[in-house]
C-alpha positions as YAML, in Angstrom:
chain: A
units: angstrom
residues:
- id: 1
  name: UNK
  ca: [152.05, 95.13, 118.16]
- id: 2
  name: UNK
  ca: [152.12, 94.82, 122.27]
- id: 3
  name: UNK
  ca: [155.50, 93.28, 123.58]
- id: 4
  name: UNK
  ca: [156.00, 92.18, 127.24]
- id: 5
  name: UNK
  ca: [158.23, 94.86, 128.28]
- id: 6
  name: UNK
  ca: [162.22, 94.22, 128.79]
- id: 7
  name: UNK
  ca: [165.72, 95.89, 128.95]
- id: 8
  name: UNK
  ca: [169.12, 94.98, 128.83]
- id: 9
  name: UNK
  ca: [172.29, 97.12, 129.97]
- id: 10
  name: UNK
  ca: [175.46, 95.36, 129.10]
- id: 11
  name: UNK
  ca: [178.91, 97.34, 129.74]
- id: 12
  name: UNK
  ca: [181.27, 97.01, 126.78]
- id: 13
  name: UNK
  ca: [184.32, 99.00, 126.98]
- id: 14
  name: UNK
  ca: [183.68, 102.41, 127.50]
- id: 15
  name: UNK
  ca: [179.72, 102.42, 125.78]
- id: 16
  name: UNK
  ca: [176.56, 101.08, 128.01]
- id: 17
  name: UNK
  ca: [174.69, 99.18, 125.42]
- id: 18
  name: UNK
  ca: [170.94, 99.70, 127.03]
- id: 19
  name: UNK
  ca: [168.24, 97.67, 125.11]
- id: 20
  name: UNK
  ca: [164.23, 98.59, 125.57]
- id: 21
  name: UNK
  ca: [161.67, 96.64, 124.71]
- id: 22
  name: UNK
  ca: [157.93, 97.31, 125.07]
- id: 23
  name: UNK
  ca: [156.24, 100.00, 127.13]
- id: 24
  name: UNK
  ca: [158.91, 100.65, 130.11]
- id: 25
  name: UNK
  ca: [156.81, 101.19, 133.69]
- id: 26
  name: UNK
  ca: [158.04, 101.95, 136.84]
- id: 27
  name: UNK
  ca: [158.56, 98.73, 138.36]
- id: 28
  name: UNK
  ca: [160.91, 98.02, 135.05]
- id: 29
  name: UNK
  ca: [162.58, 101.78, 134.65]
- id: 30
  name: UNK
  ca: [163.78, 100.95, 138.53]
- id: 31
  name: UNK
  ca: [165.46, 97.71, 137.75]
- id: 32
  name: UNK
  ca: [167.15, 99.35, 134.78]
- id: 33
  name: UNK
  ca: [168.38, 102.11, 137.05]
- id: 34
  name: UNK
  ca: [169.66, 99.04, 139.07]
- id: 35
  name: UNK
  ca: [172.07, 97.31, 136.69]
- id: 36
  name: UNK
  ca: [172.82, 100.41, 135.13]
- id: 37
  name: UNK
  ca: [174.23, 101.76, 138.00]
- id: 38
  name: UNK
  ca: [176.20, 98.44, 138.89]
- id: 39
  name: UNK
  ca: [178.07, 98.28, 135.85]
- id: 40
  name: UNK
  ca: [178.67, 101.69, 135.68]
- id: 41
  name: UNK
  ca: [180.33, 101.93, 139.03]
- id: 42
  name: UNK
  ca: [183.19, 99.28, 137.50]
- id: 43
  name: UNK
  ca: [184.48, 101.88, 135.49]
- id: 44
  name: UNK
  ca: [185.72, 103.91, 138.40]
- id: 45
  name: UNK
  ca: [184.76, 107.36, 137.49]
- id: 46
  name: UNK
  ca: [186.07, 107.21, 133.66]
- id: 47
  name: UNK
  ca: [183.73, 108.87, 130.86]
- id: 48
  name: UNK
  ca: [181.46, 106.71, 129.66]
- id: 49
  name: UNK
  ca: [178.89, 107.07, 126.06]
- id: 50
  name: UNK
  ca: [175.53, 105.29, 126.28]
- id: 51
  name: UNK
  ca: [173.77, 104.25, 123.05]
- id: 52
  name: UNK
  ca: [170.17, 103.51, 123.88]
- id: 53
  name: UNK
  ca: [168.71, 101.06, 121.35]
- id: 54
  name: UNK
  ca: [164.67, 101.75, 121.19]
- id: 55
  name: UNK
  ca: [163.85, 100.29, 118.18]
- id: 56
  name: UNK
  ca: [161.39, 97.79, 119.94]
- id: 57
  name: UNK
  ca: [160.04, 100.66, 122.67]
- id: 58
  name: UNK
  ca: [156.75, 100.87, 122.58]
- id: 59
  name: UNK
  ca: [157.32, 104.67, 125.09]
- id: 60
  name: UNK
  ca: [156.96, 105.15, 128.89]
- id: 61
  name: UNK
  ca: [154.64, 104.97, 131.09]
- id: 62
  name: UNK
  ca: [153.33, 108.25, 132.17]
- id: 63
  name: UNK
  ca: [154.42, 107.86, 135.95]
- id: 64
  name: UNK
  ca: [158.14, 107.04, 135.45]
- id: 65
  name: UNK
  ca: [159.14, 110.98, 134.92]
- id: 66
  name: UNK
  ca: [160.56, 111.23, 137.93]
- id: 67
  name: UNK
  ca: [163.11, 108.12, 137.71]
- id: 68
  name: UNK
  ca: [164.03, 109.49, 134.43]
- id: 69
  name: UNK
  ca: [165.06, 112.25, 135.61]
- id: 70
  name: UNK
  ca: [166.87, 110.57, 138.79]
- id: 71
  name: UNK
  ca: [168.80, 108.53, 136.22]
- id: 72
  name: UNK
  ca: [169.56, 111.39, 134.42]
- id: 73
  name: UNK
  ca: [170.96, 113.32, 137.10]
- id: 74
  name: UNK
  ca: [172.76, 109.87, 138.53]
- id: 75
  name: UNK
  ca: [174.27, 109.12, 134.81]
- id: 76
  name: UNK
  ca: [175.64, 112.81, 134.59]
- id: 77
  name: UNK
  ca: [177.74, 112.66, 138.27]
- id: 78
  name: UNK
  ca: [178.76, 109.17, 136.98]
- id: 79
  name: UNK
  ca: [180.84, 110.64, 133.85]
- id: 80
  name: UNK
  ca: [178.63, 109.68, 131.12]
- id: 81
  name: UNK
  ca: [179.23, 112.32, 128.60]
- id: 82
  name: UNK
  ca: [177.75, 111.13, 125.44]
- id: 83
  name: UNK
  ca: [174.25, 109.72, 124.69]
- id: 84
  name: UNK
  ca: [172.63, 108.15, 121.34]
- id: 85
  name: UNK
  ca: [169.54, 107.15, 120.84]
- id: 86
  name: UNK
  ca: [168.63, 104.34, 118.31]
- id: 87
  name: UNK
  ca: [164.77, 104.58, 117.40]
- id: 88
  name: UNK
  ca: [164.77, 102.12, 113.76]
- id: 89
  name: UNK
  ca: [162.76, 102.99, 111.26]
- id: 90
  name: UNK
  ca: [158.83, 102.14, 112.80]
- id: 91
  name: UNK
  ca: [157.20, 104.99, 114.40]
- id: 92
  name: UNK
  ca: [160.42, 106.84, 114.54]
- id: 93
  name: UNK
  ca: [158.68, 110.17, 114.60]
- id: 94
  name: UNK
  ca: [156.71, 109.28, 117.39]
- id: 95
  name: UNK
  ca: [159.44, 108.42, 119.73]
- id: 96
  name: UNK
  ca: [161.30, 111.25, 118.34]
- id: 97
  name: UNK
  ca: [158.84, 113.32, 119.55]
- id: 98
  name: UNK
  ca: [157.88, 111.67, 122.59]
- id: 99
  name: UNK
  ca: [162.46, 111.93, 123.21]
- id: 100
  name: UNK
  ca: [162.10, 115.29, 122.51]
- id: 101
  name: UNK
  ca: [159.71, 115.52, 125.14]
- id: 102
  name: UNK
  ca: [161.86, 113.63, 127.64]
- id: 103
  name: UNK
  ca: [165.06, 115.53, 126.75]
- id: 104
  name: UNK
  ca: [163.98, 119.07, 126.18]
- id: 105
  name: UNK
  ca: [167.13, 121.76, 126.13]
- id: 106
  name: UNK
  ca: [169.54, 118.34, 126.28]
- id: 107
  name: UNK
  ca: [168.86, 117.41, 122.80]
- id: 108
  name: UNK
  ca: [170.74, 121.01, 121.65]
- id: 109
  name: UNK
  ca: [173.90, 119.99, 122.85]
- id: 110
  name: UNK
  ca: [176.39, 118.09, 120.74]
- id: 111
  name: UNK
  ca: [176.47, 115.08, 123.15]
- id: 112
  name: UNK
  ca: [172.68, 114.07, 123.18]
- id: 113
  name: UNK
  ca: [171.43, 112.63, 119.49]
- id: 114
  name: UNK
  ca: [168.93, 110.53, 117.85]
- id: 115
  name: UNK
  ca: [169.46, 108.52, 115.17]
- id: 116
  name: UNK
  ca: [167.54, 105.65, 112.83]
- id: 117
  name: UNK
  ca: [170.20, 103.29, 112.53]
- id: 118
  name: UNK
  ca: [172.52, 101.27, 114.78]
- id: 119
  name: UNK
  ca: [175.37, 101.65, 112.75]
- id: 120
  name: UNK
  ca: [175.25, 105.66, 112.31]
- id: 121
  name: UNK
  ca: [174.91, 105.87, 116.06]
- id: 122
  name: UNK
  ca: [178.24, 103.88, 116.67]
- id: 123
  name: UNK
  ca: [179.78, 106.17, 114.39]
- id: 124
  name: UNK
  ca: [178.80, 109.20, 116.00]
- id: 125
  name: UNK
  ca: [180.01, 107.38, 119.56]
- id: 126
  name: UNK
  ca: [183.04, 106.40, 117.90]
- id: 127
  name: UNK
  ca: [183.60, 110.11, 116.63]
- id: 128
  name: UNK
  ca: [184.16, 111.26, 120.18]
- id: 129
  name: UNK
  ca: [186.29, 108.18, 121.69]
- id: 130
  name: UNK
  ca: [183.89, 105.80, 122.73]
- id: 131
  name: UNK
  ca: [184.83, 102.01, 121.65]
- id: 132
  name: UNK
  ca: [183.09, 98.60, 122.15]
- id: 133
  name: UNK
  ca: [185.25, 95.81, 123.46]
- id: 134
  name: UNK
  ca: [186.96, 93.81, 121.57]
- id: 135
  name: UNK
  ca: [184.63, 90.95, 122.49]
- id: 136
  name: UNK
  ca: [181.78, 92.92, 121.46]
- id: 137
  name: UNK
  ca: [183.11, 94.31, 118.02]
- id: 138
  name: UNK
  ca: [179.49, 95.28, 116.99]
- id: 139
  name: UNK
  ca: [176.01, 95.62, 118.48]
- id: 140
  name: UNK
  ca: [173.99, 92.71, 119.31]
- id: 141
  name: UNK
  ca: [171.62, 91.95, 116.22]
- id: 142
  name: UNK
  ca: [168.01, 93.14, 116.09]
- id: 143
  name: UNK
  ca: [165.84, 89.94, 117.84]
- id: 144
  name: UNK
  ca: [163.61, 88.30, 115.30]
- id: 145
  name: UNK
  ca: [159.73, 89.75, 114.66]
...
């Protein structure tokens, strides 16, 4: 099933909650880049985790390599230190594989990892210091099929 595609990056503590919906394209990976970097820049050059929830990501467009990897080199000056990706339980393999793609060498290191389920990827952030606010004591909920 084809959803319009979205995102959502919402600071919350010391984790980027980063929400994608759809098939991301340029226009849309650019925008993210936007607010990503504006919140980011609030915390002042402290170490940041990211936890990427792709459940509802329906992949990339083909042409957006090269912000990915400006993002990726922008996110790494900026202190973050830990990423998790969330990819649910439908065509998980696929965007495994299609991460694994993206991530290459990255996804060897113990800071990068891709898990199923929300809740084992805020353990793994929580593992290495990274907390939610206490306004946002969990992850938003999955939106309704």
């Amino acid at each position: 099933m084809s959803r319009p595609p979205a995102f959502s990056t919402t600071l919350s503590g010391n984790i980027l909650i980063t929400e994608l919906v759809g098939t991301i394209d340029e226009i849309n990976a650019r925008k993210l880049f936007n607010n990503l970097k504006e919140q980011i820049l609030t915390l002042n050059g402290a170490p940041w985790g990211n936890i990427l929830l792709a459940e509802h990501w329906e992949l990339s467009a083909a042409k957006i390599d090269s912000i990915l990897r400006e993002i990726e080199i922008w996110v790494r000056q900026h202190h973050r230190t830990h990423l998790v990706f969330i990819v649910g339980e439908q065509h998980a393999q696929i965007k495994r594989f299609t991460l694994k793609q993206y991530l290459g060498n990255n996804l060897k290191k113990d800071t990068v990892m891709i898990y199923n389920s929300r809740e084992e990827g805020m353990r793994w952030l929580n593992q290495h210091g990274f907390r939610l606010s206490s306004q946002h004591n969990s992850l938003p909920a999955l939106p309704l099929e």
